[in-house]
C-alpha positions in Angstrom: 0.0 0.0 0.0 1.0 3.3 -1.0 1.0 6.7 1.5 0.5 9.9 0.3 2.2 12.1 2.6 -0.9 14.4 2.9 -2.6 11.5 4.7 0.3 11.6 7.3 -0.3 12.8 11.0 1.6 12.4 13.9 1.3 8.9 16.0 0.4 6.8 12.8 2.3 3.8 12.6 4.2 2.9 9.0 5.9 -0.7 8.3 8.5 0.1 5.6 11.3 -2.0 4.2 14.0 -1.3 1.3 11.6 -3.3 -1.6 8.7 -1.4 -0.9 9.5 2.3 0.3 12.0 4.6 -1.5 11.9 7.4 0.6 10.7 8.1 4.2 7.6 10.5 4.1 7.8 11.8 7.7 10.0 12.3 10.7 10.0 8.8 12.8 10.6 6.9 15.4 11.9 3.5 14.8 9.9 1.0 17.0 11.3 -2.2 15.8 13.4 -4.1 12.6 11.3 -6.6 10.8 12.4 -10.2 11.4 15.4 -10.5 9.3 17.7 -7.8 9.8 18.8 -4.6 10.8 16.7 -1.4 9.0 19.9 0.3 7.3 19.4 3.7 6.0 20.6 6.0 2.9 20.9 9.2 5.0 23.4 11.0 2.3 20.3 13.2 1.4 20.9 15.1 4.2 24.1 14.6 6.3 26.0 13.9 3.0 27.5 10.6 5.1 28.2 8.1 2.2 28.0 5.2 4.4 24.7 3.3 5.2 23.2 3.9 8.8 22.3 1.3 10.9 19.0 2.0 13.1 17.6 0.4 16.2 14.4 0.7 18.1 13.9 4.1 19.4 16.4 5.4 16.8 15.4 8.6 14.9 14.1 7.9 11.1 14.5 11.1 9.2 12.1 12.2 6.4 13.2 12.4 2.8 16.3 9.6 3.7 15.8 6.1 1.9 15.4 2.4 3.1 18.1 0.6 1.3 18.2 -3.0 3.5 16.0 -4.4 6.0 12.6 -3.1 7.1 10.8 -1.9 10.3 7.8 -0.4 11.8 8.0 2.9 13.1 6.1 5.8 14.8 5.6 9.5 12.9 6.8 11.8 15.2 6.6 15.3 12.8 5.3 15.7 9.5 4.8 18.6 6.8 6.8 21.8 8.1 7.5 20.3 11.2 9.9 17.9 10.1 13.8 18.1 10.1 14.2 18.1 6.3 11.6 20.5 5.7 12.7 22.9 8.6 16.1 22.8 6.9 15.2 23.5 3.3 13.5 26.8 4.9 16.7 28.0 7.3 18.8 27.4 3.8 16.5 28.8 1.9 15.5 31.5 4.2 19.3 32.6 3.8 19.1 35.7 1.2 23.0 35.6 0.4 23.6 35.3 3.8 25.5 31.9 5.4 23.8 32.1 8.6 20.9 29.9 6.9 23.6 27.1 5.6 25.1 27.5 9.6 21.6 26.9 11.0 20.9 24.1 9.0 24.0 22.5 9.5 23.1 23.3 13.6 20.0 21.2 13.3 21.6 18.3 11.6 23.6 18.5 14.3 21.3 18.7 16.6 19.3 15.3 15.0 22.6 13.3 15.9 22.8 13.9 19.2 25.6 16.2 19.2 28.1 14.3 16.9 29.6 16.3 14.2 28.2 14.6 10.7 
């Protein structure tokens, strides 16, 4: 089954895997892998990391990164405007020739990682 991200609010509950799901449609909460293996995530959309992250329950699922192995079944926990990708598309493009826009946006993905430097 297909989701339309309009149909999205916060507290639904999504089952996505890497055959099914290209992208993630909202900010989530991972609540558990699917019997098989370890949800690993494309997250080079927005950190720019090259290397495949490896989530585990209660990890953070960002919106707009892909599902490239495994599967899981996860919580939204922000949606629209509210999420991290869509909060940094309008610090960056909030900037008007100024870098403090790229610098927020950069402060919020560091923010998502729990204070390591991506």
């Amino acid at each position: 089954m297909s989701v339309v991200d309009a149909d999205l609010v916060v507290g639904d509950i999504l089952m996505v895997n890497a055959h099914n799901l290209a992208s993630i449609p909202a900010d989530c909460v991972l609540l558990g892998p699917q019997l098989g293996g370890q949800l690993r995530m494309d997250q080079a959309s927005l950190t720019g990391e090259s290397d495949l992250v490896g989530k585990h329950p209660g990890d953070v699922v960002l919106s707009g990164t892909s599902a490239v192995q495994g599967g899981g079944k996860m919580v939204v926990v922000a949606v629209g405007v509210n999420g991290v990708a869509d909060r940094i598309e309008a610090r960056v493009y909030a900037d008007n020739g100024n870098s403090d826009g790229q610098n927020h946006a950069i402060g919020e993905i560091h923010w998502i990682h729990g204070g390591t430097t991506v």
